[in-house]
C-alpha positions in Angstrom: 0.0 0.0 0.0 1.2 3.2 -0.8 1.9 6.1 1.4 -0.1 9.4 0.6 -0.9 12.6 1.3 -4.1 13.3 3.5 -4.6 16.6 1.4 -3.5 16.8 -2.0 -4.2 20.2 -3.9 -5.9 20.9 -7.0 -2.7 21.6 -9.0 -1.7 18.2 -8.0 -4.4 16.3 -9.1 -4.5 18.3 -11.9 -1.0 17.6 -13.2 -1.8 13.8 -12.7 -5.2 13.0 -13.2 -5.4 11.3 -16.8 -7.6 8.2 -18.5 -4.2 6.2 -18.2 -3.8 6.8 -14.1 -5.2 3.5 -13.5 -4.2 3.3 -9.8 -6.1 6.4 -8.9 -9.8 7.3 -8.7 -12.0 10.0 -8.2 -14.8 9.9 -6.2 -17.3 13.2 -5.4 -18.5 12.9 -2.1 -20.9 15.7 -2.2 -23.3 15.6 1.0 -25.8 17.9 2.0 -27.7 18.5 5.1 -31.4 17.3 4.3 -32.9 20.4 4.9 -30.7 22.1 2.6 -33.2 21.3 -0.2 -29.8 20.4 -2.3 -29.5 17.1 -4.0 -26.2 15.9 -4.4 -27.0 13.1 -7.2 -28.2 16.1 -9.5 -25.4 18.6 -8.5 -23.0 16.0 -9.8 -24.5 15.6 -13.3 -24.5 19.1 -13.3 -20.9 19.1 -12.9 -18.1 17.2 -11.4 -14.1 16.3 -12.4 -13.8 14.5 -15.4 -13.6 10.7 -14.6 -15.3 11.1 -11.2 -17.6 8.6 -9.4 -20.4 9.5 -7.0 -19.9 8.2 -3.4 -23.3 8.7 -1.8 -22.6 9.1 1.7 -26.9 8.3 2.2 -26.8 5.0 0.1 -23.4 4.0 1.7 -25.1 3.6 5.3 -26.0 0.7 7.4 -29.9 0.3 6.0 -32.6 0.2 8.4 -30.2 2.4 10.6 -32.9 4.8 12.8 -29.6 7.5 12.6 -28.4 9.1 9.8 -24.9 8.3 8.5 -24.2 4.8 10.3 -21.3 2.8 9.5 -22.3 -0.1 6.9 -20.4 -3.5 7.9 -17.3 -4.0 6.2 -19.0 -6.9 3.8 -21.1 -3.8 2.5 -18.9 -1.2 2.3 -16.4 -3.6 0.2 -19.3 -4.3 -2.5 -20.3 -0.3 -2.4 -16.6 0.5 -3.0 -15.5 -2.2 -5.7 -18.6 -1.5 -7.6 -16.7 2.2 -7.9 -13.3 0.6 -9.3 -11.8 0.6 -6.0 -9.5 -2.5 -5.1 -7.2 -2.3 -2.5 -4.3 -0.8 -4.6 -5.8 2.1 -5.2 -4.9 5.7 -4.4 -8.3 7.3 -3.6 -9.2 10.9 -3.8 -12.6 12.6 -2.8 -13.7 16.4 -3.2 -17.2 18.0 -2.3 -19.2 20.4 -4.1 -20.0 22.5 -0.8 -20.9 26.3 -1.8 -19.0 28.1 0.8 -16.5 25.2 2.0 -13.6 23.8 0.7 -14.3 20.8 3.0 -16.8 19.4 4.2 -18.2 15.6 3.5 -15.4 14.6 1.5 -13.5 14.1 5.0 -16.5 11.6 6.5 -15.5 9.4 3.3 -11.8 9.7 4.0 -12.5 8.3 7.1 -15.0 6.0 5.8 -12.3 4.8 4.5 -9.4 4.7 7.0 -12.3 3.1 8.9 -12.4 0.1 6.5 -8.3 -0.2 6.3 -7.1 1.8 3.0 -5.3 4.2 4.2 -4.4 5.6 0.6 -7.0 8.1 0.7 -6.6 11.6 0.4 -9.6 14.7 0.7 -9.3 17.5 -2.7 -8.2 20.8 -1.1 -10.7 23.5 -1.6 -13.0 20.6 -3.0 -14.9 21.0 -6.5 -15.5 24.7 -5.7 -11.7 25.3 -6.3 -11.1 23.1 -8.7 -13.5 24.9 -10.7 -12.0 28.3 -9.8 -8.8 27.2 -10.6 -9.7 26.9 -14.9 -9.7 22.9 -14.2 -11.8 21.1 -16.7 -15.5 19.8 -15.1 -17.7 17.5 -17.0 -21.3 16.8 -16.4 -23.5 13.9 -17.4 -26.8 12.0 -16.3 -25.9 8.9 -17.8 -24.0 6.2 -15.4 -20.6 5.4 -16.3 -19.1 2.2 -17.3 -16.6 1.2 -14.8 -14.7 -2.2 -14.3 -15.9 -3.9 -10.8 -12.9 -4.5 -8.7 -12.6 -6.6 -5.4 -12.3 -4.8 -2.4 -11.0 -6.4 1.0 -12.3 -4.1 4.1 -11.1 -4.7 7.6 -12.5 -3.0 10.3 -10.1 -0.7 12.3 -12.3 -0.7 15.9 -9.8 1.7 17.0 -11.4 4.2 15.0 -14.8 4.1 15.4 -16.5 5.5 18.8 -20.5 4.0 19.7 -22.8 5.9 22.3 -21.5 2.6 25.2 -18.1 4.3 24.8 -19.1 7.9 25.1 -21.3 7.1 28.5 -18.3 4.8 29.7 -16.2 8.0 29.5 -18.2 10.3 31.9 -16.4 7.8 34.7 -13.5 6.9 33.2 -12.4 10.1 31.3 -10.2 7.8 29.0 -10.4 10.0 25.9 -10.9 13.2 25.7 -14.0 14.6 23.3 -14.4 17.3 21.0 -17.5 18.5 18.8 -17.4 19.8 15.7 -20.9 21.1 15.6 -21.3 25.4 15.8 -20.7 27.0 19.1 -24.4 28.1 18.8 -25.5 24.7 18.8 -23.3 23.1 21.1 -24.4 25.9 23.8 -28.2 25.4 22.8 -28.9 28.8 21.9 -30.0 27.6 18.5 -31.7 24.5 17.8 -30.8 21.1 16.4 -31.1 21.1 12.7 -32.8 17.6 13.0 -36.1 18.4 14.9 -37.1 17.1 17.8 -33.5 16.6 19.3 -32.3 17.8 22.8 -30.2 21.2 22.5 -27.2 20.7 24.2 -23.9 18.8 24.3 -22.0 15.9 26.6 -20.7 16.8 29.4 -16.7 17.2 29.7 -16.7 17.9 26.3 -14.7 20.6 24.0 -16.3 23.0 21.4 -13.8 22.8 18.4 -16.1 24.3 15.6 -15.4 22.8 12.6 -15.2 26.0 10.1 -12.8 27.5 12.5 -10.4 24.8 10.8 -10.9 26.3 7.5 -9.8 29.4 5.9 -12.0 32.1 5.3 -13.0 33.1 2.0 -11.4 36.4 2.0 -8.0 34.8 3.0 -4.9 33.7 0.7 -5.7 30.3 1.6 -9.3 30.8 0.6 -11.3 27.6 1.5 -8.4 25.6 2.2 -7.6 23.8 5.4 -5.6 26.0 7.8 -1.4 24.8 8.4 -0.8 22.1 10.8 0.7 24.9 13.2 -2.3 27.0 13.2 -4.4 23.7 13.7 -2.3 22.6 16.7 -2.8 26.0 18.2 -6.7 25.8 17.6 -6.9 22.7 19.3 -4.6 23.9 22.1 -7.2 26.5 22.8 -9.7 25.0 22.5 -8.3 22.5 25.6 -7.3 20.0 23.7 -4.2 18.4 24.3 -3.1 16.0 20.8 -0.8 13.4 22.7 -3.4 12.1 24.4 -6.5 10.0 23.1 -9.1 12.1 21.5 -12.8 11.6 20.2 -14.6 13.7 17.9 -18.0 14.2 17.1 -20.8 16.6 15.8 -24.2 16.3 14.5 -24.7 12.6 12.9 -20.8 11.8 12.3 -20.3 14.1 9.0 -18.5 17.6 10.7 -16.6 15.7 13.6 -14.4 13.3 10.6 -13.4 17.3 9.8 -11.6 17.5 13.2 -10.4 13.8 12.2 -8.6 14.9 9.2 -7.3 18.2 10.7 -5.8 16.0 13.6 -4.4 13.9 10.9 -2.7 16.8 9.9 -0.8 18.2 12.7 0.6 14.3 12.9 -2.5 12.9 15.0 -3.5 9.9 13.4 -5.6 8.0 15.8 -8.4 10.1 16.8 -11.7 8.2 17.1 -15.0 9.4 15.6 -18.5 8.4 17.5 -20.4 7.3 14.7 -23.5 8.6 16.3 -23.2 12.0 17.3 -25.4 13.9 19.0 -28.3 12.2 17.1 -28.0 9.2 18.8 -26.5 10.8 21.9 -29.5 13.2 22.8 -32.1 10.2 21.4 -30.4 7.6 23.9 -28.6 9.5 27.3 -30.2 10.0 30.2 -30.7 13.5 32.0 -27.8 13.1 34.1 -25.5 12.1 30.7 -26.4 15.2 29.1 -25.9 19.5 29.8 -29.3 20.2 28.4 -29.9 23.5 26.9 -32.9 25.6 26.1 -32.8 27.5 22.9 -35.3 29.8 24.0 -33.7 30.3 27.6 -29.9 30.0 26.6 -28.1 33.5 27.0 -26.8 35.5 24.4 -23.4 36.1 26.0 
């Protein structure tokens, strides 16, 4: 298995992204929040990198799941992923087509995949957005593409993956530390949950390390891009967490908190845990006493 990049750049893929690059493939991993109204199976035919497949982060999902997002066993995930042209061998690359972000879902497949053992996976920097800024061809099409089936061996890396018995274990045990990715609005309550009818609030012990304060903003040299690994260590830092020691993240229904996954990849941190679940599951399944509950309509504005 070869060794690669977590972030590769547009000029990058750009310079090597041909018919004849048979190891590598391009996947879009466009995701929207469903009350975004956006549909990222349309966006794509719209317009996506030339020799892209789509990697639906709904259809790739344990089905029957009463949570958004859950991890698929490895026996489905293989299938999903081999249907794509994706054997073991292969150096995999995913973008996103988010309007104001450079990324954003792309990262939850990245981990989807490090998840599942390939570790030869690497997010676009500044996503399709970029790309598209940058003068890089885009292609669209409605009409599926004829790619070769591979075989695809996935192997569960436990270490990786966080489930809500973990997260209540470590209100005693404080073995891991936790951060959320989610807004600091939301993690305070003073909004609510995009999902309705979920508990405003957040798990107690737990740090607020948005995930757009990871990011560059728009009016910055680095526009979209992901901030340097020193100006990520110092965010973390701040935000109380300390990167040589075990760390869990987490966010809304597991898309956001594989953001602070890849960002602690950067800095050198390559073992931090996601909980699958987020605060979906969390506020759904924890008691009272397991939760700081928040009132959106009490919370103060300071």
């Amino acid at each position: 298995m070869q060794r690669v990049s977590a972030l590769v750049s547009c000029e990058w893929l750009s310079r090597i992204l041909s018919p004849q690059t048979q190891y590598l493939r391009v996947l879009d991993g466009t995701w929207y929040m469903p009350s975004s109204g956006m549909d990222p199976k349309a966006e794509f035919a719209k317009k996506h990198i030339p020799g892209a497949e789509q990697f639906s982060i709904d259809d790739c999902t344990l089905p029957h799941s009463p949570f958004s997002n859950t991890l698929p066993t490895p026996e489905f995930f293989a299938e999903y992923v081999g249907e794509r042209g994706i054997c073991n061998n292969t150096h995999v690359v995913v973008y996103d087509n988010h309007p104001q972000l450079g990324v954003f879902s792309a990262a939850r497949v990245w981990w989807l995949f490090r998840v599942f053992g390939h570790n030869a996976v690497s997010v676009l920097d500044g996503g399709l957005p970029l790309w598209e800024k940058a003068g890089h061809p885009l292609c669209s099409s409605t009409a599926p593409s004829e790619v070769e089936k591979q075989e695809f061996k996935a192997e569960l890396q436990p270490n990786l993956v966080k489930r809500f018995s973990d997260m209540t274990g470590n209100l005693n045990t404080n073995k891991f530390q936790v951060m959320d990715a989610r807004s600091k609005a939301r993690f305070l309550g003073k909004v609510p949950e995009p999902r309705e009818g979920l508990t405003c609030g957040h798990m107690p012990g737990s740090a607020n390390v948005p995930f757009s304060t990871l990011l560059n903003d728009d009016d910055s040299e680095r526009a979209r891009l992901m901030k340097s690994p020193e100006e990520l260590v110092k965010i973390f830092a701040d935000s109380g967490i300390d990167l040589s020691g075990p760390v869990t993240a987490t966010c809304g229904s597991g898309v956001t908190a594989c953001i602070l996954a890849l960002a602690a990849h950067q800095t050198g941190k390559k073992d931090v845990g996601v909980y699958d679940g987020s605060w979906e599951e969390y506020a759904q399944k924890a008691t009272e006493d397991q939760m700081v509950v928040c009132n959106p309509e009490t919370a103060s504005a300071g």
